[in-house]
Structures are given as C-alpha cells and as structure tokens.
mmJSON file of the N, C-alpha and C atoms, coordinates in Angstrom:
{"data_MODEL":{"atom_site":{
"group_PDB":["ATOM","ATOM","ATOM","ATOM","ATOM","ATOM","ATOM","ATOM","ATOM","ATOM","ATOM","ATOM","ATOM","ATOM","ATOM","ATOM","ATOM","ATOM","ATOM","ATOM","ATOM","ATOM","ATOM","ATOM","ATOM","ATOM","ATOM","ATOM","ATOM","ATOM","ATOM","ATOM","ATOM","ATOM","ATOM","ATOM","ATOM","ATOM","ATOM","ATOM","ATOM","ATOM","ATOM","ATOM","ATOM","ATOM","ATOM","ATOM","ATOM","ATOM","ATOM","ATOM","ATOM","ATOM","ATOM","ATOM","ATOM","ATOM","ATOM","ATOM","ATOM","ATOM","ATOM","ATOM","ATOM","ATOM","ATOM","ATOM","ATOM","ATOM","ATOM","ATOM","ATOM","ATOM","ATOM","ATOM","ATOM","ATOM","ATOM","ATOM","ATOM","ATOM","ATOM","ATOM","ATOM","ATOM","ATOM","ATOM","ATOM","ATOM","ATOM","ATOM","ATOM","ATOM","ATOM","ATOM","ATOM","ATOM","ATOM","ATOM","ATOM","ATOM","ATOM","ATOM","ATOM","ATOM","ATOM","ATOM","ATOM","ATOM","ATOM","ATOM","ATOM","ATOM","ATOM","ATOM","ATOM","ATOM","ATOM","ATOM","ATOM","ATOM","ATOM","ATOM","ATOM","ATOM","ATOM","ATOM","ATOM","ATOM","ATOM","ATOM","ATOM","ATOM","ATOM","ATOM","ATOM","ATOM","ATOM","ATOM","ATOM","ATOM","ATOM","ATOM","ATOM","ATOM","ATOM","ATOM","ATOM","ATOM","ATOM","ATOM","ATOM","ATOM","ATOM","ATOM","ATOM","ATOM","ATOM","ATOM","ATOM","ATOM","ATOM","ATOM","ATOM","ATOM","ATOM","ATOM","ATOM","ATOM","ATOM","ATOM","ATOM","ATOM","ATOM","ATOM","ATOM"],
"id":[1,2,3,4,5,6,7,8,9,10,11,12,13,14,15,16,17,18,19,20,21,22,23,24,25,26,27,28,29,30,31,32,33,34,35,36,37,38,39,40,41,42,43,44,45,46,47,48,49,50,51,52,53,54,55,56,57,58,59,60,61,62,63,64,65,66,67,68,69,70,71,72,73,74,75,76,77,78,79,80,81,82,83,84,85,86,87,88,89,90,91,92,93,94,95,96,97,98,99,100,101,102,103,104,105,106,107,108,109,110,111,112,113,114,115,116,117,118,119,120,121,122,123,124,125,126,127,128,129,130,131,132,133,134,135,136,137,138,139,140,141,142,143,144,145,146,147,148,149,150,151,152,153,154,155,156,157,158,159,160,161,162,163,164,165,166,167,168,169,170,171,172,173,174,175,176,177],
"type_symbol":["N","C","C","N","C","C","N","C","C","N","C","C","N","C","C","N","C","C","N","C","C","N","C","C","N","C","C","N","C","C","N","C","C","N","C","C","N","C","C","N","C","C","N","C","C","N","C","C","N","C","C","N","C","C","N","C","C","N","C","C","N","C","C","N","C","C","N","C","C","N","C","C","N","C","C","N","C","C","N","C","C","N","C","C","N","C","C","N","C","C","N","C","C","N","C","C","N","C","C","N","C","C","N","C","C","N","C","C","N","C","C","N","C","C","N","C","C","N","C","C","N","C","C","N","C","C","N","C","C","N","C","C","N","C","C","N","C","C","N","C","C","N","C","C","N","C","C","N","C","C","N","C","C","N","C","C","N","C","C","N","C","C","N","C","C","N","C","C","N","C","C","N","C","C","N","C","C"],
"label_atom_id":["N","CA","C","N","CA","C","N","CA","C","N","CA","C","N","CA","C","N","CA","C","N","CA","C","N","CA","C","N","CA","C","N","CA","C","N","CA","C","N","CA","C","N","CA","C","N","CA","C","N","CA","C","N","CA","C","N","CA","C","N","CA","C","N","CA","C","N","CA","C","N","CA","C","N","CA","C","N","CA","C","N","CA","C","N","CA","C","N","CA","C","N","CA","C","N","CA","C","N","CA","C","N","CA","C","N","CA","C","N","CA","C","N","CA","C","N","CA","C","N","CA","C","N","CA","C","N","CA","C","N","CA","C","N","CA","C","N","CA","C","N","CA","C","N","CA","C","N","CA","C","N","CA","C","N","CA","C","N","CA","C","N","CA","C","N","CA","C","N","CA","C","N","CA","C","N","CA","C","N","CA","C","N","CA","C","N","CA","C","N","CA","C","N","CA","C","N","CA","C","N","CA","C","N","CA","C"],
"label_alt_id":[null,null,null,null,null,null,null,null,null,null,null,null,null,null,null,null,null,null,null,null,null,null,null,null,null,null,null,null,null,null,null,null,null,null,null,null,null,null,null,null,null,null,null,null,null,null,null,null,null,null,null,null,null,null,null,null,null,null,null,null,null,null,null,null,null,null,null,null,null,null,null,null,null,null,null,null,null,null,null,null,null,null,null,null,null,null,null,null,null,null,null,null,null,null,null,null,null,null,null,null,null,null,null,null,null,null,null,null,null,null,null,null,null,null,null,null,null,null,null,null,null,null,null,null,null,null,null,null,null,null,null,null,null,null,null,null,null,null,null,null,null,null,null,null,null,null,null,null,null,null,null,null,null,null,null,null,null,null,null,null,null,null,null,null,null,null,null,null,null,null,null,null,null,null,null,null,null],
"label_comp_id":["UNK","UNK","UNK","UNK","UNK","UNK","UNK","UNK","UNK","UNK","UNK","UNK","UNK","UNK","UNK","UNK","UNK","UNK","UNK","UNK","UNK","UNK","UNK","UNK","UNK","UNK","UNK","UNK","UNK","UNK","UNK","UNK","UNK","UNK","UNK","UNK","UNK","UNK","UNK","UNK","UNK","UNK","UNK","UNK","UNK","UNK","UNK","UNK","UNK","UNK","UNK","UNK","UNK","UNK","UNK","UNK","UNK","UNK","UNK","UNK","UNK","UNK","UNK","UNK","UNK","UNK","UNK","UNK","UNK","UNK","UNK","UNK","UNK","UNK","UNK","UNK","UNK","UNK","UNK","UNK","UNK","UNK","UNK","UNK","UNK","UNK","UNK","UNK","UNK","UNK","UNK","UNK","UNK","UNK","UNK","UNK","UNK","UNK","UNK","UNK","UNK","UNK","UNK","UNK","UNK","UNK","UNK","UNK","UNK","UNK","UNK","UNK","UNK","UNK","UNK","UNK","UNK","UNK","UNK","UNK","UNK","UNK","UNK","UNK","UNK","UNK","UNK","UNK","UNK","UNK","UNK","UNK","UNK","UNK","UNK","UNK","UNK","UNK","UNK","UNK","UNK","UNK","UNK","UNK","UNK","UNK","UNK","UNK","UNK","UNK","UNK","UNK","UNK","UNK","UNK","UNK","UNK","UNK","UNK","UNK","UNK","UNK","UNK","UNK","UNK","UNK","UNK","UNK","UNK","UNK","UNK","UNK","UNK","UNK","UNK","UNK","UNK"],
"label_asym_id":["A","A","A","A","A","A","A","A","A","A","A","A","A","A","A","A","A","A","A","A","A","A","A","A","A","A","A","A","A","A","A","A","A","A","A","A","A","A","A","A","A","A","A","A","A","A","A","A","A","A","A","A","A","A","A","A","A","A","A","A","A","A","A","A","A","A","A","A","A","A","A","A","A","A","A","A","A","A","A","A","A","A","A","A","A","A","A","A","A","A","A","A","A","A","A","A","A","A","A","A","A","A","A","A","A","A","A","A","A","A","A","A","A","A","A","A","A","A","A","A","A","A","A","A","A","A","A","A","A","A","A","A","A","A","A","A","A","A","A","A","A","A","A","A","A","A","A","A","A","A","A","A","A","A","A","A","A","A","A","A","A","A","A","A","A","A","A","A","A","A","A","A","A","A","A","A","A"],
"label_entity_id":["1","1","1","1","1","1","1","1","1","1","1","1","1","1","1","1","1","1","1","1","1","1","1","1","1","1","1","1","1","1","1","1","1","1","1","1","1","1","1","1","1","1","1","1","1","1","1","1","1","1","1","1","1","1","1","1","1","1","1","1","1","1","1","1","1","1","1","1","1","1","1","1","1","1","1","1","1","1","1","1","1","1","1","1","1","1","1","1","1","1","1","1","1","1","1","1","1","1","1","1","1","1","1","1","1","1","1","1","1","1","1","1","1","1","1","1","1","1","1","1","1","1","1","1","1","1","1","1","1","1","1","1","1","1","1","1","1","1","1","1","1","1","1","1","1","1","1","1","1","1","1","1","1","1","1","1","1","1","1","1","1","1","1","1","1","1","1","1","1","1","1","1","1","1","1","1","1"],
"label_seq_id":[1,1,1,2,2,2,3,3,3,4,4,4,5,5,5,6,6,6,7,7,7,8,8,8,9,9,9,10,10,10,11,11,11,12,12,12,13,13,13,14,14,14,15,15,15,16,16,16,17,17,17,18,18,18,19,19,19,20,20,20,21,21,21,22,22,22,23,23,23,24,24,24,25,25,25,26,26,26,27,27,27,28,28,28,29,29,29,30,30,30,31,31,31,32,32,32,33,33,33,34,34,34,35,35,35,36,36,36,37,37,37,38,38,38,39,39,39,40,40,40,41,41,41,42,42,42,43,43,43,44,44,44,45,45,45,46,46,46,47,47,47,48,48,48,49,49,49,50,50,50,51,51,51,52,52,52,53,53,53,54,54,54,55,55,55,56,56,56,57,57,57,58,58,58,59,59,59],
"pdbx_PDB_ins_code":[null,null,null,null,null,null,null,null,null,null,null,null,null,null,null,null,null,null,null,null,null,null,null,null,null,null,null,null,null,null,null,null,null,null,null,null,null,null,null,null,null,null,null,null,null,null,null,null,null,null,null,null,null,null,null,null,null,null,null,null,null,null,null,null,null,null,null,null,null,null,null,null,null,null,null,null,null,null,null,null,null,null,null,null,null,null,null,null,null,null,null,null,null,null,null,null,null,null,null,null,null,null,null,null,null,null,null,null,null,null,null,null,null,null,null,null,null,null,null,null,null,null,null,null,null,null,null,null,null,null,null,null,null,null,null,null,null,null,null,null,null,null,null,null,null,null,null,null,null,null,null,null,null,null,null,null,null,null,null,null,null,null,null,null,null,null,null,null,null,null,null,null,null,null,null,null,null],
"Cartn_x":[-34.581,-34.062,-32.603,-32.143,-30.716,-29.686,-29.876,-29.313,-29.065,-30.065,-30.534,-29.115,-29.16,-28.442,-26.866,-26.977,-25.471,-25.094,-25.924,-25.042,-25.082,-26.121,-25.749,-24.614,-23.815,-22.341,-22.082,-21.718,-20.786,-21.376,-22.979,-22.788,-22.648,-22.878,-22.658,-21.0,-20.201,-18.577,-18.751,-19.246,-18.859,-19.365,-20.491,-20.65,-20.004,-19.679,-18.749,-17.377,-16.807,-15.713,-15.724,-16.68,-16.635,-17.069,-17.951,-17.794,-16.742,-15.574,-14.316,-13.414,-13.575,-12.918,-13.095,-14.446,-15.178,-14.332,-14.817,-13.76,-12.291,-11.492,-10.405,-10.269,-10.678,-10.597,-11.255,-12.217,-12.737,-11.77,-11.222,-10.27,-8.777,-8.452,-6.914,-7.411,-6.253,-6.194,-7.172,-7.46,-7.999,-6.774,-7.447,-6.897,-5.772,-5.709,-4.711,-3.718,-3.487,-2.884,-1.523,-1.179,0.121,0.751,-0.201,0.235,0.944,0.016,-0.059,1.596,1.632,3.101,4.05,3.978,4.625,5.576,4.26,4.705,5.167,4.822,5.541,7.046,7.398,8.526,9.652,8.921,9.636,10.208,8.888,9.289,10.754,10.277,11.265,12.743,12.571,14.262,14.584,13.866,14.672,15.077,14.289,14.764,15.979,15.815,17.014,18.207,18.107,18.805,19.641,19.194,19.321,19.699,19.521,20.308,21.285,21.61,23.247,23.692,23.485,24.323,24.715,23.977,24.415,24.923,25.504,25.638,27.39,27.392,29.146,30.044,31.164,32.203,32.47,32.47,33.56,34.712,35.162,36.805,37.726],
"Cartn_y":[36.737,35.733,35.967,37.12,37.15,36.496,36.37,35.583,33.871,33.631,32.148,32.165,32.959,33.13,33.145,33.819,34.016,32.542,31.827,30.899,29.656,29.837,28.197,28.131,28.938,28.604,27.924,28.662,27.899,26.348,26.261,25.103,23.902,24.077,23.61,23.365,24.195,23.456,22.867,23.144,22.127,20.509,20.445,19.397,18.785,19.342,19.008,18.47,18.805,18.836,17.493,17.686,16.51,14.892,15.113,14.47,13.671,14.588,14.297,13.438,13.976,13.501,11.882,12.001,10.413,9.646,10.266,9.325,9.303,9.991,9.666,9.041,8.71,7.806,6.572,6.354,5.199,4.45,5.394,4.673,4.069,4.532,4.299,2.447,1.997,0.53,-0.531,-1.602,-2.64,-3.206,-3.095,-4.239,-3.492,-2.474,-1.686,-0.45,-0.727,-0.598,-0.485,-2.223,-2.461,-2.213,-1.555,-1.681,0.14,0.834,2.269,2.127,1.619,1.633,1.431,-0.083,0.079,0.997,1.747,2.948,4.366,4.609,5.505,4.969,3.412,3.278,3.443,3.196,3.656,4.735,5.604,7.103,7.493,7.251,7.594,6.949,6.099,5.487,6.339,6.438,7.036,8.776,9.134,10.314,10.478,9.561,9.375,9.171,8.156,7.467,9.096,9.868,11.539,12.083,12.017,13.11,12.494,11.304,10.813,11.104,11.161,11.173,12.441,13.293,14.693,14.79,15.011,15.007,14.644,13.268,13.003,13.508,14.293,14.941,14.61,14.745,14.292,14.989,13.804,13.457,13.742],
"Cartn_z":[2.083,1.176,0.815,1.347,1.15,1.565,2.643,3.713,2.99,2.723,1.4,0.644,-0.81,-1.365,-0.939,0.316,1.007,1.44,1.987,2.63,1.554,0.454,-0.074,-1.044,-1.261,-1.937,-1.065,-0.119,1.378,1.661,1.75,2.266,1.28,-0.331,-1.287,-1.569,-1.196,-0.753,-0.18,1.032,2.355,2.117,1.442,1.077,-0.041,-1.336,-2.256,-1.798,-0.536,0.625,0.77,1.576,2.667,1.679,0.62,0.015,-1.117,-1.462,-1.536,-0.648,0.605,1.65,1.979,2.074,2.036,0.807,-0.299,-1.393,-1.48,-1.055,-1.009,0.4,1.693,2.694,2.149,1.575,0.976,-0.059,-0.438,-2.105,-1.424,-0.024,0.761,0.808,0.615,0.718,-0.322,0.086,-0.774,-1.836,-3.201,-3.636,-4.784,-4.751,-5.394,-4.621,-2.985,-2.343,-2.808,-2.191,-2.815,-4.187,-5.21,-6.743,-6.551,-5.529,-5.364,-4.549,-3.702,-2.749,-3.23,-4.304,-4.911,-5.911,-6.7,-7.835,-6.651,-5.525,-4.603,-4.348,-3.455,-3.351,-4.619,-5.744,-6.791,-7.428,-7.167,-7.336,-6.295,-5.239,-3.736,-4.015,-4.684,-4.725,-5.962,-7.26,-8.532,-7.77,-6.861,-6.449,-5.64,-4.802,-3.675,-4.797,-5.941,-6.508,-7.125,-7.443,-8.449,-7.381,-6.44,-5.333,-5.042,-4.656,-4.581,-5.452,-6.948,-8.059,-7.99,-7.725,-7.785,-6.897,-5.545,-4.606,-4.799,-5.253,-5.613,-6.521,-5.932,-6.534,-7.95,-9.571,-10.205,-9.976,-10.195,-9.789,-11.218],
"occupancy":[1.0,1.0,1.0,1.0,1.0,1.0,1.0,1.0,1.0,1.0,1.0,1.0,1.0,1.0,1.0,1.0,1.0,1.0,1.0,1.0,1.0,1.0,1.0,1.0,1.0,1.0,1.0,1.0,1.0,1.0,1.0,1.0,1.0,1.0,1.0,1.0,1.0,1.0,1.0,1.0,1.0,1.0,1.0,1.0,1.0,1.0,1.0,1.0,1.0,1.0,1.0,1.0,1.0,1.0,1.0,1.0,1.0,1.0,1.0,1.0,1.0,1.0,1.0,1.0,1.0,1.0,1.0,1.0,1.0,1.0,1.0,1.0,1.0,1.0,1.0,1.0,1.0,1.0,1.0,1.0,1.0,1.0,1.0,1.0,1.0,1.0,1.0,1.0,1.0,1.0,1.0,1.0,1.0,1.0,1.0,1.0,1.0,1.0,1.0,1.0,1.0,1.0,1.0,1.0,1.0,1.0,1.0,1.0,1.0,1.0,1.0,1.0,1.0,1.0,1.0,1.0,1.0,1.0,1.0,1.0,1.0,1.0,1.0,1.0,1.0,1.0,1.0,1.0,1.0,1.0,1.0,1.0,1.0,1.0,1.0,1.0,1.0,1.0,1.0,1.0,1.0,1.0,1.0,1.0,1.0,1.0,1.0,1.0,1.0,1.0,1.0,1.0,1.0,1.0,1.0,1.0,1.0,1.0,1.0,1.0,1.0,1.0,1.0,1.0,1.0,1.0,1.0,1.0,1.0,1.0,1.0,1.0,1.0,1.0,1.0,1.0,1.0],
"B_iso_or_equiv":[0.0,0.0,0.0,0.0,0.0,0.0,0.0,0.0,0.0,0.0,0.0,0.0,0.0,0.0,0.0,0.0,0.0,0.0,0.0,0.0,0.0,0.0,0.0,0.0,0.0,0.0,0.0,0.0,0.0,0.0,0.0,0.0,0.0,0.0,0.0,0.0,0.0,0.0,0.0,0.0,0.0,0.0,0.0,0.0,0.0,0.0,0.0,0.0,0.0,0.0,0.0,0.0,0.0,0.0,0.0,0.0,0.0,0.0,0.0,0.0,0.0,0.0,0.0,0.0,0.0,0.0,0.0,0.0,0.0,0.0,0.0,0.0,0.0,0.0,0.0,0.0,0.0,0.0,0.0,0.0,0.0,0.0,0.0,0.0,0.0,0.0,0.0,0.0,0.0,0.0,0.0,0.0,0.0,0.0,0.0,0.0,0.0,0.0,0.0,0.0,0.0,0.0,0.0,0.0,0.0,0.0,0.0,0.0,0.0,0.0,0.0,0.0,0.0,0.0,0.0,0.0,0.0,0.0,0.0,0.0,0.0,0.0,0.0,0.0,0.0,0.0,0.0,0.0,0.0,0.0,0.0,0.0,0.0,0.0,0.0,0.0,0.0,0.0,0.0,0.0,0.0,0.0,0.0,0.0,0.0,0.0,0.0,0.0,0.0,0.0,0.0,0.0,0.0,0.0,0.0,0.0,0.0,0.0,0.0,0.0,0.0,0.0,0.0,0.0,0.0,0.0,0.0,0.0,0.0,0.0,0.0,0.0,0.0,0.0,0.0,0.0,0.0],
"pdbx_formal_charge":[null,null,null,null,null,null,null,null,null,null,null,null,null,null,null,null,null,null,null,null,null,null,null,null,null,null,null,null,null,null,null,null,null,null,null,null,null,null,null,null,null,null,null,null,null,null,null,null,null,null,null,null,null,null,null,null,null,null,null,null,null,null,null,null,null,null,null,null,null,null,null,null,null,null,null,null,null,null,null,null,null,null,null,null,null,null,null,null,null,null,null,null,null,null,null,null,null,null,null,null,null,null,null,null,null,null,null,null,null,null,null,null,null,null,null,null,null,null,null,null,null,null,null,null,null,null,null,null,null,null,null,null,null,null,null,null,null,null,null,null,null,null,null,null,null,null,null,null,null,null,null,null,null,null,null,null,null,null,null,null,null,null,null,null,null,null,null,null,null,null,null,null,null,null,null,null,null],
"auth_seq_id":[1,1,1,2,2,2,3,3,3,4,4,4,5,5,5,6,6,6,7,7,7,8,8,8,9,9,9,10,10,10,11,11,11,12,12,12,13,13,13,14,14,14,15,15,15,16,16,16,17,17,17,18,18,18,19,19,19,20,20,20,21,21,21,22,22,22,23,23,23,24,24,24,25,25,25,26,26,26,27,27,27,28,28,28,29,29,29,30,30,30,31,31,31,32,32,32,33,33,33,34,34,34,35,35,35,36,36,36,37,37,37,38,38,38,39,39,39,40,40,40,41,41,41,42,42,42,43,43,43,44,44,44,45,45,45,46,46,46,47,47,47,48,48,48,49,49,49,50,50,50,51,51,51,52,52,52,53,53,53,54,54,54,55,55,55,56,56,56,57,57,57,58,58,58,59,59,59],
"auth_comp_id":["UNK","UNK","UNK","UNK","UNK","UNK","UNK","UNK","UNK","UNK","UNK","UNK","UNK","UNK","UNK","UNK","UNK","UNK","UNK","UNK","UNK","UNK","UNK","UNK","UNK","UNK","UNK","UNK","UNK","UNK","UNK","UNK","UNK","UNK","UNK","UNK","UNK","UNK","UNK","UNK","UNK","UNK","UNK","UNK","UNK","UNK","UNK","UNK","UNK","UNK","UNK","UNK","UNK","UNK","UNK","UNK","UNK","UNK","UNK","UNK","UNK","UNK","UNK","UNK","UNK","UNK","UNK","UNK","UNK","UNK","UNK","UNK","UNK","UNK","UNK","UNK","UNK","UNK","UNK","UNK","UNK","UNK","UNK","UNK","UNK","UNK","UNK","UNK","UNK","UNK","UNK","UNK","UNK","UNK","UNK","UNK","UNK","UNK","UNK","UNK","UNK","UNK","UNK","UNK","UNK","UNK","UNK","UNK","UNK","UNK","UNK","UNK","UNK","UNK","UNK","UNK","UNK","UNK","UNK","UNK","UNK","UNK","UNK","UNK","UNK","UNK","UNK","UNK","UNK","UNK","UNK","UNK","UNK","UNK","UNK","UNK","UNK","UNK","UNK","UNK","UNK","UNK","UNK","UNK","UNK","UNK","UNK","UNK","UNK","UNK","UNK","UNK","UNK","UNK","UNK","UNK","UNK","UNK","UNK","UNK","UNK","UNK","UNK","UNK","UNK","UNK","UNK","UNK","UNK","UNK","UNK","UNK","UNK","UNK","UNK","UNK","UNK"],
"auth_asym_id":["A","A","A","A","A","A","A","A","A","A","A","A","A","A","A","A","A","A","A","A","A","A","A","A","A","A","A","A","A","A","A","A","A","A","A","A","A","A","A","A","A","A","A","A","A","A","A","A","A","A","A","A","A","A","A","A","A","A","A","A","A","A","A","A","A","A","A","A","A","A","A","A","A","A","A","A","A","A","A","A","A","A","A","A","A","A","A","A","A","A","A","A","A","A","A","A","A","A","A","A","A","A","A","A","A","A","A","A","A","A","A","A","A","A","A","A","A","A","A","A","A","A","A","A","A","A","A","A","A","A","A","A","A","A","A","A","A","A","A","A","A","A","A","A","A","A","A","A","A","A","A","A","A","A","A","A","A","A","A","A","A","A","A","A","A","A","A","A","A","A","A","A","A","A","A","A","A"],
"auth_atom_id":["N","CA","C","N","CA","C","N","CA","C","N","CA","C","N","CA","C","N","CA","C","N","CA","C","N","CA","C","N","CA","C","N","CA","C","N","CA","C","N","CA","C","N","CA","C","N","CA","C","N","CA","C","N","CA","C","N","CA","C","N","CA","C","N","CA","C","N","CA","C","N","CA","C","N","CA","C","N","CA","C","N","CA","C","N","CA","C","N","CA","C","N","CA","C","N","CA","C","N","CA","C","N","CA","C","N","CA","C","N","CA","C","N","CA","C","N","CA","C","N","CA","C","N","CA","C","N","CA","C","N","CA","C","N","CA","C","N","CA","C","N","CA","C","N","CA","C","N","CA","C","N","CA","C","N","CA","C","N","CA","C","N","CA","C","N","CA","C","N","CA","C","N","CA","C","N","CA","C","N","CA","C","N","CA","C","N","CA","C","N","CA","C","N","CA","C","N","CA","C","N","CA","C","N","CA","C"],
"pdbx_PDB_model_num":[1,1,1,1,1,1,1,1,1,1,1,1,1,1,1,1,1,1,1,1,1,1,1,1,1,1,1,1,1,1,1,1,1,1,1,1,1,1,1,1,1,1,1,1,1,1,1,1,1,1,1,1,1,1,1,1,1,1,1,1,1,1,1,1,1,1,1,1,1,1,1,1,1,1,1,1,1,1,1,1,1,1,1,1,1,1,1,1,1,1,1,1,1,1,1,1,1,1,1,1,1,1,1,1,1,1,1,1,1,1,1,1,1,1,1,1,1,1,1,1,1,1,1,1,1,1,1,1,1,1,1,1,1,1,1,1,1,1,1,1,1,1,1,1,1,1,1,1,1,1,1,1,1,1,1,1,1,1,1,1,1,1,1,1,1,1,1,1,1,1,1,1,1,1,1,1,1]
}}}
C-alpha cells in the first residue's frame, strides 16, 4: 500500500493540471475576447508609450 500513497499526490496534480489547462483553453476567445485584447493593446502602448519617453534626451 505504499506504493498507493506514493503515487496519488502525483496523480492528483496531474489531474488538478490538466484540468486547469482545459479551463484556460476553454476561456481563450468568445465573447470577451475582444474586451481582453483590447485591455492588452492598451497595456502595450502605455508601455511602449514610457519607454520612448524615457529613452529621449532632455535637452
């Protein structure tokens, strides 16, 4: 029965895992997609937007 004990952590991740996995491939797209891309392209420009600023000399 040791052997028992030994492996059901492991396979109790693996399923906790893979069941994650499923939900975050299930949750990609539909109807809050575009609301999600949106709030990324946003992030991505205020950053870009902070690295040019820093980036230029004052004069």
């Amino acid at each position: 029965m040791d052997y028992v004990s030994a492996l059901l952590p492991p396979v109790v991740m693996a399923a906790f895992f893979i069941g994650v996995v499923r939900v975050i491939v299930k949750s990609q797209g539909g109807a809050s997609k575009t609301k999600e891309d949106a709030a990324v392209d946003a992030a991505l420009a205020r950053a870009e937007g902070t690295r040019q600023a820093s980036a230029q000399p004052d004069a």
